[in-house]
N, C-alpha and C positions, 0 to 999 in steps of 0.2 A: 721272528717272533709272531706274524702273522697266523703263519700255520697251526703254529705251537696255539697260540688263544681259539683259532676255532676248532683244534681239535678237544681244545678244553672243552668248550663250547657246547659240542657232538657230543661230550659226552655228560655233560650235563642234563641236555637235551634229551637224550635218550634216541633209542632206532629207530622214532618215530621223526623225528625231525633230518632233515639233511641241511648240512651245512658245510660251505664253500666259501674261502678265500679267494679274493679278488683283488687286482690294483685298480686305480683309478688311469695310473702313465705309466711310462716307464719301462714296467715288465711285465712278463702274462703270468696268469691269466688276467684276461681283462673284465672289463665289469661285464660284458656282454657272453664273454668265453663263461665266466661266473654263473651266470643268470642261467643259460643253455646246459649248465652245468647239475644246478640243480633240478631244472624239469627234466634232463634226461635222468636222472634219479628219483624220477616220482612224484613232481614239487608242482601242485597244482597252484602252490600260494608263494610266492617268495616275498621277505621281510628281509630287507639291505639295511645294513648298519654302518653307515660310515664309521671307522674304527679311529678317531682324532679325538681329542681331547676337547677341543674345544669348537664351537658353531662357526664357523666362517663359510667364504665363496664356496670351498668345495663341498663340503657335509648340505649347504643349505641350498646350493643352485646345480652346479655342476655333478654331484654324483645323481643327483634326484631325475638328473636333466639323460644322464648316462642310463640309467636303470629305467627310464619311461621307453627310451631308443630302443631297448635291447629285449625290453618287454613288446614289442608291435613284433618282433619274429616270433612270439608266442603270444598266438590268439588265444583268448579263454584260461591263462595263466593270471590271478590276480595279482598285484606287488603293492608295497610301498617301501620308502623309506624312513625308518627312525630319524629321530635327530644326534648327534655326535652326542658324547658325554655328558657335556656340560657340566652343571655343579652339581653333585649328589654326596649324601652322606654317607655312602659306601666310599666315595674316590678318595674323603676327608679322611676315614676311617683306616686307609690302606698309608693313606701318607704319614698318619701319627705312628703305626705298624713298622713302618718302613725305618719313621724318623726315631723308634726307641723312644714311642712318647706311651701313655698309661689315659687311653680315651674314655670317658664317662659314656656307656652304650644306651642309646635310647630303652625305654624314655627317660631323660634326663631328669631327675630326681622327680619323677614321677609322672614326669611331661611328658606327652608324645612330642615326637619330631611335629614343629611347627608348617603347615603347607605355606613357606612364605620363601620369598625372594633374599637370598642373603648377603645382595650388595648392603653396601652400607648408608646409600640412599634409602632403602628399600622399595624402590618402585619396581614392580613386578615386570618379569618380563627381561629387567638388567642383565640377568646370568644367563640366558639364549632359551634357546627354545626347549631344552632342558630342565630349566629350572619347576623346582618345586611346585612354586603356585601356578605352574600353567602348565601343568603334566596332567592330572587331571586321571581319567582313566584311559586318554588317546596310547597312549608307549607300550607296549606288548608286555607281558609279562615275560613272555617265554618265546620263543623262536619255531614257529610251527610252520613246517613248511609243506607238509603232505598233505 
C-alpha cells in the first residue's frame, strides 16, 4: 500500500513534484536509497513524511535522524521531515466514511474547525506534534520537491 499512497501522492502533486517511497527496515528501498532517489530526479528540496499514524520514536527521532544521514551525501539538497499524522479532521472524517457514519462537515454549524488540541484534557500539544493548535503554518501544504 505504500506505493499505491505515493503514487496517489504523485499525482496529486502534479509533474512538478517527485515522489518516492521508502522503508525505514526491513526492505528497500531505504530511506537513503529514497532520498538519492529523488535528487536523482531533479529534487533540489526533499520533504520526508513518515507515513504512521501516529508520533512516536520512529516518525520523531529515528527517521528524522535517517533522512539527516542520507541528506550529508547530498550537498546543497535541502530536507526536512513532517511529523506522522497525528490527529487531524480529515483522518476523523475518513473513519466516520469508512464506519457508514453521516459527519457534520466543517464549519460545524457555522464554526470553523477550532485550532485546538482535542484530547480531552485539552492541553495543547497532547495529540503530537501534529495536532491542531501547534501546526501553525510550519507542515507543508503540498510536497514540493523540485
Amino acid at each position: 500500500m505504500l506505493y499505491c499512497m505515493a503514487n496517489l501522492v504523485q499525482a496529486l502533486a502534479g509533474p512538478d513534484a517527485v515522489v518516492r517511497a521508502a522503508h525505514m527496515e526491513l526492505t528497500a528501498p531505504t530511506v537513503a536509497q529514497g532520498f538519492a532517489s529523488c535528487v536523482s530526479a531533479g529534487a533540489t528540496e526533499v520533504i520526508a513524511f513518515p507515513y504512521m499514524l501516529s508520533p512516536g520514536r520512529h516518525s520523531t527521532e529515528h527517521i528524522p535522524e535517517m533522512v539527516a544521514d542520507a541528506a550529508r551525501a547530498h550537498p546543497g539538497v535541502s530536507f526536512s521531515v513532517t511529523p506522522a499524522f497525528g490527529v487531524h479532521e480529515k483522518l476523523a472524517e475518513l473513519i466516520l466514511e469508512r464506519a457508514a457514519v453521516t459527519s457534520t462537515p466543517w464549519p460545524a454549524g457555522g464554526v470553523e474547525a477550532p485550532d485546538c488540541c482535542w484530547h480531552p484534557t485539552g492541553v495543547e500539544g497532547t495529540c503530537g506534534d501534529a495536532c491542531r493548535a501547534r501546526q501553525a503554518e510550519s507542515i507543508p501544504a503540498a510536497v514540493q520537491v523540485r
